[in-house]
ZANU-831002 format. One record per residue: chain; y, z, x of N, C-alpha, C, CB in turn. Coordinates in steps of 0.05 Angstrom, whole numbers. Glycine has a CB too. Layout:
N
 kette    n_Y    n_Z    n_X   ca_Y   ca_Z   ca_X    c_Y    c_Z    c_X   cb_Y   cb_Z   cb_X
     A      Y      Z      X      Y      Z      X      Y      Z      X      Y      Z      X
...
// end
This chain:
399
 kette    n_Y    n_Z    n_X   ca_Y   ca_Z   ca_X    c_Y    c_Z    c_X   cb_Y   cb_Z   cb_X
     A    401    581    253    384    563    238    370    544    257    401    548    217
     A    333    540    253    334    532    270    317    500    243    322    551    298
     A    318    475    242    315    467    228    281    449    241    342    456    221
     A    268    448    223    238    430    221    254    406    202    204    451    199
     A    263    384    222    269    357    199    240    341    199    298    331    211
     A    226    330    168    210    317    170    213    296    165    196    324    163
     A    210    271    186    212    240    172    239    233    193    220    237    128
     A    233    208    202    248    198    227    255    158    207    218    201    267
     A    254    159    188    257    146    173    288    140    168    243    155    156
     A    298    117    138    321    124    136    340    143    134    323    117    126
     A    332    170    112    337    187    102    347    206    132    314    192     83
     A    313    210    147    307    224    171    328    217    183    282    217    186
     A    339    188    200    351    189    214    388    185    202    336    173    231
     A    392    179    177    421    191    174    426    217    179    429    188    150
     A    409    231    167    409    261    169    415    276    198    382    269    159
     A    399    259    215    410    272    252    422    265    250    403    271    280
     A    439    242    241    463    226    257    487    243    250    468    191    248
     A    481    253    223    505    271    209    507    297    210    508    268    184
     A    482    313    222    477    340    224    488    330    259    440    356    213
     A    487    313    281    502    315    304    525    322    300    504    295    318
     A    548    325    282    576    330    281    578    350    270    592    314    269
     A    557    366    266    569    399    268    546    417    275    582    413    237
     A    564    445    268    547    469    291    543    485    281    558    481    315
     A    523    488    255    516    505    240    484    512    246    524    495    214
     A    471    499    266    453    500    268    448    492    303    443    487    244
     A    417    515    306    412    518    336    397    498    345    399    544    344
     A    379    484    331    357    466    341    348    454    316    334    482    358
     A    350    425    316    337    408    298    315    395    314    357    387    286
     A    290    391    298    260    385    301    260    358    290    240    407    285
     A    257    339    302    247    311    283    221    304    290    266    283    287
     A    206    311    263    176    305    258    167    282    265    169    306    234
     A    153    265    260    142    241    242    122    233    260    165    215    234
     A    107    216    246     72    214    240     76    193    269     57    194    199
     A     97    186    268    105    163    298    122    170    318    119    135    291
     A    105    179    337    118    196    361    138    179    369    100    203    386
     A    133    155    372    153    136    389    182    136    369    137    100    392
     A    184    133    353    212    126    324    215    159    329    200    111    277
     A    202    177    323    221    208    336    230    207    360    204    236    339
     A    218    204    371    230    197    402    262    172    397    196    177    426
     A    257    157    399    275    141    393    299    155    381    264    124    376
     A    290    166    359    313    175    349    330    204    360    306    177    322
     A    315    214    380    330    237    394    344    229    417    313    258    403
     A    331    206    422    344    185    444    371    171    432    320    160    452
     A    373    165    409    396    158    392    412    177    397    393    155    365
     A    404    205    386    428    218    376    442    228    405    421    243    353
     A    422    237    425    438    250    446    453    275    448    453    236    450
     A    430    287    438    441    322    436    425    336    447    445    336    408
     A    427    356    460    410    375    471    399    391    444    426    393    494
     A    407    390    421    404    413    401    376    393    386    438    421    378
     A    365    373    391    344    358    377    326    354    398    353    331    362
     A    302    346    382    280    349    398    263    326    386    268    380    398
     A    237    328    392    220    306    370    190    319    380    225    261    378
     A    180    316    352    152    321    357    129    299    340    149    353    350
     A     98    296    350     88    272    331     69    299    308     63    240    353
     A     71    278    286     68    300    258     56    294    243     88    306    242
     A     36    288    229     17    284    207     31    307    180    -19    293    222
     A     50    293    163     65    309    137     49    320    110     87    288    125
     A     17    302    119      0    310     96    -16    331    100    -15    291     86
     A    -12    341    121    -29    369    141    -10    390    138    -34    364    180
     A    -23    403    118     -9    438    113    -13    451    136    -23    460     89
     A    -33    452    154    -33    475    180    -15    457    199    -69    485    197
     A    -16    432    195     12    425    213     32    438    212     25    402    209
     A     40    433    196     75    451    182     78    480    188     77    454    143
     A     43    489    187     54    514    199     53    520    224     45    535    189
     A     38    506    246     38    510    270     67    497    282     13    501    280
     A     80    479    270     96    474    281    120    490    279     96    455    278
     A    130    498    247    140    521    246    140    543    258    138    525    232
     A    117    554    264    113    578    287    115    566    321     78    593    282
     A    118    542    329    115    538    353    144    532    357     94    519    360
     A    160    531    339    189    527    352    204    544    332    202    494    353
     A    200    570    323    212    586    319    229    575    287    227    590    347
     A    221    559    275    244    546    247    238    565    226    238    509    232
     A    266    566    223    273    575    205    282    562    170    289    585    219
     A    285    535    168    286    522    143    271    497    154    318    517    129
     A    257    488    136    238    461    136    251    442    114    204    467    126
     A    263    415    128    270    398    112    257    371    105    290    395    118
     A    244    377     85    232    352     82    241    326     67    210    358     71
     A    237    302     91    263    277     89    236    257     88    292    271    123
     A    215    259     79    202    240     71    193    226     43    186    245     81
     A    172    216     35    168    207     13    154    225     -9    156    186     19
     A    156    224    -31    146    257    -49    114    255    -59    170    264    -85
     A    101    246    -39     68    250    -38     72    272    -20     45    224    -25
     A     84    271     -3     79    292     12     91    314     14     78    287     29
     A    103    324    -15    111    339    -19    106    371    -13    112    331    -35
     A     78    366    -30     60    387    -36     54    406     -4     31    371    -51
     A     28    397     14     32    399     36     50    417     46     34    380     44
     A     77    402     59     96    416     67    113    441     56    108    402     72
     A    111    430     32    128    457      8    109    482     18    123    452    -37
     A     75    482     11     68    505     20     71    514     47     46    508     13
     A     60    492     65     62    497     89     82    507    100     57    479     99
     A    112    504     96    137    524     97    129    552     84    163    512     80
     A    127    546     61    117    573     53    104    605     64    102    565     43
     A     80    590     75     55    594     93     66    611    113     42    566    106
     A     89    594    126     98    598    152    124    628    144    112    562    166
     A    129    618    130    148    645    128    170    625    123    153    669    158
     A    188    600    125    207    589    121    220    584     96    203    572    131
     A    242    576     96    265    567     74    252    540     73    301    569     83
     A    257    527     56    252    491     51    268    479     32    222    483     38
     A    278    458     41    301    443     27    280    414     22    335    439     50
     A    280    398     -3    273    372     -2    294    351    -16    246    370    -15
     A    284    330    -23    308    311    -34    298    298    -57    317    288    -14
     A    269    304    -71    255    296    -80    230    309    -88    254    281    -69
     A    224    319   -112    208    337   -119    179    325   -118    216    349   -144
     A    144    347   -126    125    347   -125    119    319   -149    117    375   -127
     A    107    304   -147     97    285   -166     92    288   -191     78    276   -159
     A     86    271   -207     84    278   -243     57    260   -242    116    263   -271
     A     42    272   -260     18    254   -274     20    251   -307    -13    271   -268
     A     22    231   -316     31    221   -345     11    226   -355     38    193   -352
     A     18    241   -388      1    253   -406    -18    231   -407     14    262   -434
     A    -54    245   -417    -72    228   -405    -79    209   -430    -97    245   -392
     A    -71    215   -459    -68    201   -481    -41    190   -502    -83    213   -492
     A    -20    202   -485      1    188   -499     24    191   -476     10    202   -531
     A     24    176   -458     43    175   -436     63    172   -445     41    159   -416
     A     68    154   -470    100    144   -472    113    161   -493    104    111   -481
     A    103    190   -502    117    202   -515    115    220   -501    114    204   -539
     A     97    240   -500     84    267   -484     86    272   -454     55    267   -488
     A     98    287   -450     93    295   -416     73    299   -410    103    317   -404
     A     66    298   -378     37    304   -374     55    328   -356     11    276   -358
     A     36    326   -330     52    344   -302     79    337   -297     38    338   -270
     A     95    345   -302    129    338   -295    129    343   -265    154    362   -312
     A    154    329   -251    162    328   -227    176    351   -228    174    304   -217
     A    161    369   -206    170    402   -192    157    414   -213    208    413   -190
     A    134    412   -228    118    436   -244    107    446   -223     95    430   -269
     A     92    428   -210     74    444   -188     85    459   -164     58    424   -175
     A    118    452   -163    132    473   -144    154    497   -152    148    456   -126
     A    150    485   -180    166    509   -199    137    535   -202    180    491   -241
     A    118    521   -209     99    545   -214     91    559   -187     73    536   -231
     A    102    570   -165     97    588   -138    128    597   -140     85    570   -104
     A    141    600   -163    170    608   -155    172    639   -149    192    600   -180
     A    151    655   -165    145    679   -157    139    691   -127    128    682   -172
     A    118    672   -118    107    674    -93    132    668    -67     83    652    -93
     A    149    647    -77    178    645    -59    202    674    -56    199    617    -76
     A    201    670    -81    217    709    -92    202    734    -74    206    721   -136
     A    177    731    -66    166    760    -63    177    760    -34    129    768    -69
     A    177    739    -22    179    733      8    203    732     17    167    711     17
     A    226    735     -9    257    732      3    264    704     13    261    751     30
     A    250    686      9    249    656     11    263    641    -11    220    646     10
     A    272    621      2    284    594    -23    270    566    -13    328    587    -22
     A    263    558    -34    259    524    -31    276    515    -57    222    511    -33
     A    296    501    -39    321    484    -56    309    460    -58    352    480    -42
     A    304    459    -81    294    423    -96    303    400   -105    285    422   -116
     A    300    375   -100    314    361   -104    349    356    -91    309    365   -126
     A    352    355    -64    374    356    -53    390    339    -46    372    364    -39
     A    380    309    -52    385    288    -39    408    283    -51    365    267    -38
     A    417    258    -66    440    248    -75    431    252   -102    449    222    -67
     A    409    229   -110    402    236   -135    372    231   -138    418    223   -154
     A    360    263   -147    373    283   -149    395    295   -120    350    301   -158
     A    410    317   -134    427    328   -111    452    330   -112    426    316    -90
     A    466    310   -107    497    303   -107    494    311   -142    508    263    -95
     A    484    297   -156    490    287   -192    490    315   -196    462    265   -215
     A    470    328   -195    465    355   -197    490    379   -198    449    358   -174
     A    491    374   -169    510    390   -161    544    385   -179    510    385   -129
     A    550    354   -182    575    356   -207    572    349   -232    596    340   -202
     A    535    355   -240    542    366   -265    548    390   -266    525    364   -282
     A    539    407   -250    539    437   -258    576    446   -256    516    457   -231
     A    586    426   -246    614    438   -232    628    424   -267    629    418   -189
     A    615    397   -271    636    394   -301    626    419   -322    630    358   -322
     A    604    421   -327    604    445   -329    621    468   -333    596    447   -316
     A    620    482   -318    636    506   -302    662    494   -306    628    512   -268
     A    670    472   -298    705    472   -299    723    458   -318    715    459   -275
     A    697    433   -332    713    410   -351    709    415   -373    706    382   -348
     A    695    429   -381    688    427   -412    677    450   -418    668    406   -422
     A    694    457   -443    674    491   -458    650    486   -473    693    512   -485
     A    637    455   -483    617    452   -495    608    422   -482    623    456   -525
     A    578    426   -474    575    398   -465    547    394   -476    578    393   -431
     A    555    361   -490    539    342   -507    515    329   -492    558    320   -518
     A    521    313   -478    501    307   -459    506    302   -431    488    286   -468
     A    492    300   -410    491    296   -385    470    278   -378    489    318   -373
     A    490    249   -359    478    225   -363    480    224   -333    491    203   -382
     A    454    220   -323    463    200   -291    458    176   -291    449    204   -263
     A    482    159   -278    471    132   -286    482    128   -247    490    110   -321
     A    469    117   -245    465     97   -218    466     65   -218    436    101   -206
     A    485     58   -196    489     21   -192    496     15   -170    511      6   -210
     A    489     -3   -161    501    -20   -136    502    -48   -133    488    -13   -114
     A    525    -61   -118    523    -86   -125    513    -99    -88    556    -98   -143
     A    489    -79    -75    485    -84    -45    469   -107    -49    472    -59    -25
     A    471   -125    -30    454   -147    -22    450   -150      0    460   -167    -28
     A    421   -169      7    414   -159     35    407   -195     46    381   -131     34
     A    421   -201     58    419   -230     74    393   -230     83    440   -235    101
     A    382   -259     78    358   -263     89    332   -263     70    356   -243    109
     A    335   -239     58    305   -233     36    317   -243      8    291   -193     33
     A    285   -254     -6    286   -263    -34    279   -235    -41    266   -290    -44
     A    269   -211    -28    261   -177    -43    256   -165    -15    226   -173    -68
     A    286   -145    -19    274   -127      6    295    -99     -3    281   -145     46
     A    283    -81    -27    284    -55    -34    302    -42    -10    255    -43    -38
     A    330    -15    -17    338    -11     11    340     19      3    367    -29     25
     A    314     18    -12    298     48    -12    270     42    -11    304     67    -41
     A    257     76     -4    230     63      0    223     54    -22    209     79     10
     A    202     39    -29    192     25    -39    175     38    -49    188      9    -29
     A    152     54    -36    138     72    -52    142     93    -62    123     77    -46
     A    174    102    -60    188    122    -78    203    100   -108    217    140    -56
     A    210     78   -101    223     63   -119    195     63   -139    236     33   -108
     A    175     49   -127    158     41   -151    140     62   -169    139     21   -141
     A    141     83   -159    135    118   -175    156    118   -192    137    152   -154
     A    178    118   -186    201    130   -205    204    108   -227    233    134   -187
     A    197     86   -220    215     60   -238    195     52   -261    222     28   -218
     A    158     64   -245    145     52   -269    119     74   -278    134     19   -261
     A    126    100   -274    125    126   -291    132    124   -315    139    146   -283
     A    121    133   -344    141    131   -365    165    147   -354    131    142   -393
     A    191    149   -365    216    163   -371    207    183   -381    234    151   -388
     A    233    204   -367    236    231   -381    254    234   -388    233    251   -371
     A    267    246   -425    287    250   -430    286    280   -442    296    229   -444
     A    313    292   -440    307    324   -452    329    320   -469    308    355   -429
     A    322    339   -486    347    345   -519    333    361   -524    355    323   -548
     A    352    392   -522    354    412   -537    331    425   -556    372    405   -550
     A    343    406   -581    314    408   -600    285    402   -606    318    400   -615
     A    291    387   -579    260    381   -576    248    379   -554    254    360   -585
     A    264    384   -526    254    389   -509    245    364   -480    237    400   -524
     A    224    371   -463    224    341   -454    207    325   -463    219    337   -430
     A    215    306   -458    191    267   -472    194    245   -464    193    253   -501
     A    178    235   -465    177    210   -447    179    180   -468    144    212   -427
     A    186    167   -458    195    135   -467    169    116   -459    228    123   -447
     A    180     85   -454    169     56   -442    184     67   -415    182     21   -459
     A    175     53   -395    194     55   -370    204     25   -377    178     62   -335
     A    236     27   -367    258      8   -373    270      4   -404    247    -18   -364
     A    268     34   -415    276     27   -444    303     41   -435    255     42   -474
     A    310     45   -460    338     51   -470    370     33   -452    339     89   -463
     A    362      5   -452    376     -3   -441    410     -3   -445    364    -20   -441
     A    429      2   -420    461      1   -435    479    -10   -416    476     34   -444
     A    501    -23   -419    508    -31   -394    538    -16   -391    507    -66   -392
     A    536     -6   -363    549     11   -356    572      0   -327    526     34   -353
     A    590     10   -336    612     -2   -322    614     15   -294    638     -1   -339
     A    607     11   -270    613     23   -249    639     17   -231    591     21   -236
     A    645     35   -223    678     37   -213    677     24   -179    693     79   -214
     A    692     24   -164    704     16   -138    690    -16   -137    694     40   -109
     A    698    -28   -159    689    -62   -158    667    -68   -157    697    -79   -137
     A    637    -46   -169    615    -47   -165    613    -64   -195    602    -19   -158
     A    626    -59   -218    629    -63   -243    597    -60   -265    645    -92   -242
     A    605    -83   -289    582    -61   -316    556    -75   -293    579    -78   -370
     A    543    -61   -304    506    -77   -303    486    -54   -325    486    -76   -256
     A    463    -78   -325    448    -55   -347    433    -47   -332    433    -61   -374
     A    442    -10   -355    416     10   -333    402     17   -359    428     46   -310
     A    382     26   -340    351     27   -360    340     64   -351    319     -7   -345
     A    331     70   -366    311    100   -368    291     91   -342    288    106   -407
     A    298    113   -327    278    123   -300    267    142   -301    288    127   -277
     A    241    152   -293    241    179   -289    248    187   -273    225    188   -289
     A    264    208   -272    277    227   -249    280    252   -247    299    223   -243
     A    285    265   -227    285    297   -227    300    313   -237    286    307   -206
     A    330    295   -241    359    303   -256    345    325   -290    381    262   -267
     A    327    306   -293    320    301   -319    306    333   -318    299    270   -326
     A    291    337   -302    276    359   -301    291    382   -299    258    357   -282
     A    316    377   -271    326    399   -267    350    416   -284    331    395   -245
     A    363    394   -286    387    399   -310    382    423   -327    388    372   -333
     A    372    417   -346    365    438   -366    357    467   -368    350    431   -375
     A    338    468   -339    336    493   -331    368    518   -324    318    486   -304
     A    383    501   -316    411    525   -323    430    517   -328    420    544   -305
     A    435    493   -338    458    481   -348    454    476   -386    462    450   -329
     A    463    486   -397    474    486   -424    482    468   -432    491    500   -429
     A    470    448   -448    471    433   -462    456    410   -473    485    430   -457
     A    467    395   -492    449    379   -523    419    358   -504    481    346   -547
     A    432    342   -488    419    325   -471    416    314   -447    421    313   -477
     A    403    308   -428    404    303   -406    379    267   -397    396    337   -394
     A    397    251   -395    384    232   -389    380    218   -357    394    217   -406
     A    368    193   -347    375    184   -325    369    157   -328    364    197   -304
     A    392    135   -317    389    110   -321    399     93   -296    403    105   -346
     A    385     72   -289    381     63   -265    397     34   -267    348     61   -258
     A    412     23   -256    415     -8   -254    400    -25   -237    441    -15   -248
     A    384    -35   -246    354    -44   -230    364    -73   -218    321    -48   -256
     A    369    -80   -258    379   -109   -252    350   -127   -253    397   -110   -217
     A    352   -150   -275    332   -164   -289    307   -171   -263    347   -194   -303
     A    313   -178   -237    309   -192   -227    276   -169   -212    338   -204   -213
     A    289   -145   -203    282   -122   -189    265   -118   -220    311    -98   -176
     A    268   -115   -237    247   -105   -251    230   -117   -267    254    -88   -263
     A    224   -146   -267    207   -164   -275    185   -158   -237    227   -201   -285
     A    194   -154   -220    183   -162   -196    163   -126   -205    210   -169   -161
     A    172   -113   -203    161    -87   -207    140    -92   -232    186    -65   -213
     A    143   -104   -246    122   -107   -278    104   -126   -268    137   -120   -312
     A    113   -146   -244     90   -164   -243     73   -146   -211    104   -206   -239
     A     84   -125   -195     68   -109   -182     47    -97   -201     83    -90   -168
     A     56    -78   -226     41    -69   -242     25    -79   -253     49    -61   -254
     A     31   -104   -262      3   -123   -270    -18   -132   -253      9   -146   -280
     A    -10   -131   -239    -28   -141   -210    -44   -106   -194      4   -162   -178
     A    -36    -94   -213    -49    -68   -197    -39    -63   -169    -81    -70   -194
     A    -25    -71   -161    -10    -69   -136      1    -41   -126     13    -87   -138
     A     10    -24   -146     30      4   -162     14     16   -158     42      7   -193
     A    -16     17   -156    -29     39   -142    -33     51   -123    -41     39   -142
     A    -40     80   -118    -43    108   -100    -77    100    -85    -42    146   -127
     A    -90     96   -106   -111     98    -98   -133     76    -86   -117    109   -116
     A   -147     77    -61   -150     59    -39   -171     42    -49   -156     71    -12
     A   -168     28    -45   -193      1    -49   -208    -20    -29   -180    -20    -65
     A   -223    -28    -37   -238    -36     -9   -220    -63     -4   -277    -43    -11
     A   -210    -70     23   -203    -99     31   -215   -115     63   -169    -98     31
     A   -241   -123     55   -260   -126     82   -271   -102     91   -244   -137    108
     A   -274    -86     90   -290    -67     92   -272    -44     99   -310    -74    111
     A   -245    -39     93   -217    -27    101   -211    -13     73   -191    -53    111
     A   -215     13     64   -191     24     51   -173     27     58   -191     41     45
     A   -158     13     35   -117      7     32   -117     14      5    -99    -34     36
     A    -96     37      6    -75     39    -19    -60     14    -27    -54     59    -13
     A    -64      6    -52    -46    -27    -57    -17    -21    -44    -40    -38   -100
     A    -13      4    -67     29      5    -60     32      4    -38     51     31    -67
     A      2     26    -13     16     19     20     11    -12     27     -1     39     48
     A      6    -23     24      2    -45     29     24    -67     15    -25    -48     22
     A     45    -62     -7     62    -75     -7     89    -60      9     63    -83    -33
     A     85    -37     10    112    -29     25    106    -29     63    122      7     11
     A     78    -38     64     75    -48     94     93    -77     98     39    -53    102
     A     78    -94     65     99   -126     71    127   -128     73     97   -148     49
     A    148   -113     68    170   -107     50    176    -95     86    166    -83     13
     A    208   -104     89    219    -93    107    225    -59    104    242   -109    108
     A    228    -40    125    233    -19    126    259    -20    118    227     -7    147
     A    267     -2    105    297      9    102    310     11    115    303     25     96
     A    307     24    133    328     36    164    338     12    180    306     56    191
     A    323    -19    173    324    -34    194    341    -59    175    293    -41    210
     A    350    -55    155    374    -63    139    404    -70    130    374    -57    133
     A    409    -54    151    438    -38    149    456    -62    154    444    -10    174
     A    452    -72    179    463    -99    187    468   -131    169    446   -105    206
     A    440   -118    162    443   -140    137    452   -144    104    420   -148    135
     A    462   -127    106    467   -115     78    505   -109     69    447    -81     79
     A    512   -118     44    543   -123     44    533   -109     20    562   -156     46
     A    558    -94     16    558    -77    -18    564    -51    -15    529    -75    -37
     A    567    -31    -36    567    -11    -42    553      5    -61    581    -10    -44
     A    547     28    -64    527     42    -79    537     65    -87    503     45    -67
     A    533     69   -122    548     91   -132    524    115   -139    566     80   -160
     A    524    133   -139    511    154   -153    535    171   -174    497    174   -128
     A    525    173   -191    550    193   -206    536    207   -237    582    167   -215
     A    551    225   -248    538    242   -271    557    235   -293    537    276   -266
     A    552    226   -322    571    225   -329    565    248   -355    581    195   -332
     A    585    254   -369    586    286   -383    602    284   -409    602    312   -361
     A    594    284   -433    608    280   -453    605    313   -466    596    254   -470
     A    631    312   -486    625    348   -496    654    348   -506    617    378   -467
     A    666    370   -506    689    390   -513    698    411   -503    687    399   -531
     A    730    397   -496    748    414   -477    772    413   -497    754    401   -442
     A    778    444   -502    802    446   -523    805    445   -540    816    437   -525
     A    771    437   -553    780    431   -583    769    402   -589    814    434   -587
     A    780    386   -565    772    353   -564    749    349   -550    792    334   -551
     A    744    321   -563    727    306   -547    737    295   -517    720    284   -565
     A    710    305   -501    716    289   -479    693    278   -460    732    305   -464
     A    693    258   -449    680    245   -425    692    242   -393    678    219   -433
     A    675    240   -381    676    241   -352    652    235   -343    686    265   -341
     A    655    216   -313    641    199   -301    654    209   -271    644    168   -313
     A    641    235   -259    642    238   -236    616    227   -213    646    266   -237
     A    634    216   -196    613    200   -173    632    202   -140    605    158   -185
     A    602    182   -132    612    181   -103    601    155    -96    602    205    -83
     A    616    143    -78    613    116    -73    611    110    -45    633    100    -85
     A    588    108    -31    584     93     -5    586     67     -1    564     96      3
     A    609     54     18    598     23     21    591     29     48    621     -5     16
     A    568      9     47    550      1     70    563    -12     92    529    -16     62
     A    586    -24     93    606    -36    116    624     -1    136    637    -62     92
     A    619     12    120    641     42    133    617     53    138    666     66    109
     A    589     56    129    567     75    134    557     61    159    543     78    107
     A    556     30    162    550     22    184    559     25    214    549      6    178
     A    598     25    212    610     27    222    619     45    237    617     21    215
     A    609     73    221    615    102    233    589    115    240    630    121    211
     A    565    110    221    538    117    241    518    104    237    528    142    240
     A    520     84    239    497     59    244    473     57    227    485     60    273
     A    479     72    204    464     74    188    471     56    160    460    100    187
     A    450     45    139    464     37    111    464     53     95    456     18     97
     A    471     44     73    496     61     57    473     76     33    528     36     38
     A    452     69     36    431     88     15    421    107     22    408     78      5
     A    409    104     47    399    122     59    414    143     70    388    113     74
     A    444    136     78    462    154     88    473    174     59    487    134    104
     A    480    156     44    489    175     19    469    198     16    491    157    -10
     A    441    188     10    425    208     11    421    229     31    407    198     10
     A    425    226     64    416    240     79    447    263     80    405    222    105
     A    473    253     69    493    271     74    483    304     60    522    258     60
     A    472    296     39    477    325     16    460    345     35    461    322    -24
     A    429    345     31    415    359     49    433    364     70    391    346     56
     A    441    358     87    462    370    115    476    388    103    486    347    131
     A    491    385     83    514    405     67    499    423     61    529    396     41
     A    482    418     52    470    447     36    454    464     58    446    439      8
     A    444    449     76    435    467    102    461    488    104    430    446    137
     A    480    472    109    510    477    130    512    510    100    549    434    130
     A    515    502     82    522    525     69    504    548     63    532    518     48
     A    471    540     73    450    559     73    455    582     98    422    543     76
     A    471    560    122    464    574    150    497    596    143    463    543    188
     A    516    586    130    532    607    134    544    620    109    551    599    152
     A    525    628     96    526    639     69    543    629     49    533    663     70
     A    543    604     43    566    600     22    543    594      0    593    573     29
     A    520    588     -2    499    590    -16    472    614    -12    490    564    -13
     A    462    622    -28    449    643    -24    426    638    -49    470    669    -23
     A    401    651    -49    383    645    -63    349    655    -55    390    619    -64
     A    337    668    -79    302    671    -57    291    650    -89    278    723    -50
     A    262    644    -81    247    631   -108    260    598   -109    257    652   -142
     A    239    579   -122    244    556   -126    266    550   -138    227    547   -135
     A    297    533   -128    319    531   -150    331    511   -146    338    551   -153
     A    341    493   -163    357    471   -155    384    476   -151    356    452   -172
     A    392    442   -149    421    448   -133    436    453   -157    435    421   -113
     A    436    456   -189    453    467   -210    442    500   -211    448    448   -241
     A    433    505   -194    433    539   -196    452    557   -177    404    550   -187
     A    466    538   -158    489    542   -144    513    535   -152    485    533   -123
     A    536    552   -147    565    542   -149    575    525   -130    584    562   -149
     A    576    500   -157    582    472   -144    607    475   -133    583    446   -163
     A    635    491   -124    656    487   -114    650    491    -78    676    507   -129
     A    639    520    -75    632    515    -47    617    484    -30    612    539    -45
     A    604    478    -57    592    448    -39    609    420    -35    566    436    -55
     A    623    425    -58    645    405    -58    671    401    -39    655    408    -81
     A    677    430    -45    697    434    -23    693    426     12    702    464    -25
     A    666    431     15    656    421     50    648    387     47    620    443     64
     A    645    389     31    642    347     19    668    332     26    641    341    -25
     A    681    340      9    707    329     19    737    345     40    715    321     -7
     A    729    362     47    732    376     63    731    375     96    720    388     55
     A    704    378    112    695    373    128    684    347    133    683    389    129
     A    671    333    113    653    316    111    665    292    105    636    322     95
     A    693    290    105    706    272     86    694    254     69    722    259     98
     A    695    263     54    685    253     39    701    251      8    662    265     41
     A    691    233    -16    714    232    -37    698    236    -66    732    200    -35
     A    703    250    -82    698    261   -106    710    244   -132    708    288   -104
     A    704    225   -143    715    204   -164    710    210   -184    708    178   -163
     A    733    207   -198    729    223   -230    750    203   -245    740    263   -234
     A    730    198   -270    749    181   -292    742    183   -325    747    147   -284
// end
């Protein structure tokens, strides 16, 4: 395996730090648009098996010349999901496997956003699933934590906890704080503010997918290892999309603990037109607004130090086992004091960057197998779990 990593970022660089401790793979590639931070970061890790190259991620003939100039064999893309598109084909193109953490973008129905779907996140990479199949190719979607991790133990309650399941809920919380800033997001920012103020996607059975208010369906939800309740609210997310496609059952939702504070700041970006893609004149300078607030806004990667807390991702699964009713709230919990401590990274970005490594690690030695666009619930969640806490030590929480 020879890996194309794109994005020298948070994500980017947990991901070398944690693909350095094993040997499933011949040569890792770290992209990014900033030669110097790839560099840097091969200079971090200190392996002969990484390299760095400078990368423009919105350039499809990039992806493929670089793919053909160092021989890769899977393209992982560890950046932000504008630039999805691009690279998905551009692997393609090239002949490669592609893993992301974060699917192709959604555009909200153009007269009733808050009921109606418009473009769902991964239509546009679900519809070439044929073109992946003909080529003996996989692009695994959505890999990260969440989507990814959630993914991967719904499909396993699923399969192991229950003979009938009611709904499938991801709910997400953390109680991290970051010394110093009155607002400093310890995700990107222009992934936070797509996801948080998109309408919502919810799916049920009988009716399929639909969209909400973004920040409705509010509930407050008790998170475990002393993170405790806070209210989470309807996000759009990929869970939402992917779930359903091969997991069986009534509903599938996704709910965020934003927390009052984080999402009045996000409604007053939106009012201010700030939340926009598209560039506007400032002195004679086209700027995207959102790049321009996640230029003010500290980077993620440069956080870690400053930041005390922990962060849960987890799925929770209601249904029938035996006859009875049952629930379960499987997760995983990073604190940012052990993520710092063991690879100098914080605890969001690292949670995220572990899964992608695993699922490489089980691409490169067959414990996963697959051609055509598929998520991580189209695989048997035990092989992934088992190298999670296994190899990876890592811990699987269930209540």
């Amino acid at each position: 395996m020879r890996v194309l990593a794109i994005g020298a970022g948070g994500v980017g660089t947990s991901a070398a730090l944690i693909a350095k401790r094993r040997d499933f793979f011949q040569e890792w590639v770290i992209a990014d648009y900033d030669d110097a931070r790839a560099r840097q970061l091969v200079d971090r890790v200190d392996d002969p098996r990484f390299r760095a190259i400078a990368f423009d991620a919105s350039d499809q003939d990039a992806v493929v010349e670089a793919c053909q100039a160092y021989g890769v064999t899977h393209v992982a893309n560890l950046v932000d999901p504008r630039f999805v598109m691009p690279i998905f084909k551009g692997a393609l193109e090239a002949g490669c496997h592609y893993l992301d953490t974060a699917m192709s973008l959604s555009h909200p129905h153009p007269t009733d956003p808050h009921n109606k779907t418009g473009v769902k996140l991964g239509d546009e990479q679900f519809a070439t699933d044929q073109q992946w199949k003909e080529q003996g190719l996989l692009a695994l979607v959505g890999m990260g934590v969440e989507p990814g991790l959630a993914d991967v133990l719904a499909r396993y309650a699923a399969d192991h906890l229950f003979d009938e399941v009611h709904e499938i809920g991801i709910r997400d919380g953390a109680n991290l704080q970051v010394r110093g800033y009155d607002f400093a997001p310890t995700f990107s920012i222009w992934t936070t503010i797509e996801e948080c103020l998109n309408p919502p996607v919810i799916w049920e059975k009988d009716r399929g997918w639909f969209t909400t208010e973004p920040f409705s369906g509010a509930e407050v939800f008790d998170f475990p290892d002393g993170i405790g309740p806070q209210e989470c609210v309807n996000v759009e997310h990929e869970e939402v999309l992917l779930v359903p496609r091969w997991i069986e059952c009534n509903k599938v939702t996704f709910k965020y603990g934003l927390g009052q504070e984080f999402i009045e700041v996000l409604q007053t970006l939106h009012k201010l037109g700030l939340d926009r893609t598209e560039p506007i004149d400032v002195q004679g300078q086209r700027v995207s607004p959102r790049d321009l607030v996640a230029a003010a806004l500290p980077d993620p990667l440069t956080l870690g130090d400053k930041m005390t807390g922990k962060t849960c991702a987890g799925t929770q699964v209601t249904g029938i086992k035996d006859g009875e009713y049952k629930e379960v709230y499987l997760h995983h919990v990073t604190d940012n004091e052990w993520s710092m401590r063991e690879y100098g990274t914080q605890a969001v970005t690292w949670q995220t960057a572990m899964n992608p490594v695993i699922a490489l690690e089980l691409l490169a030695t067959g414990g996963w197998q697959g051609t055509g666009v598929l998520g991580p619930e189209a695989f048997d969640a035990v092989p992934f779990l088992e190298l999670l806490e296994g190899d990876y030590g890592q811990h699987i929480g269930g209540r």
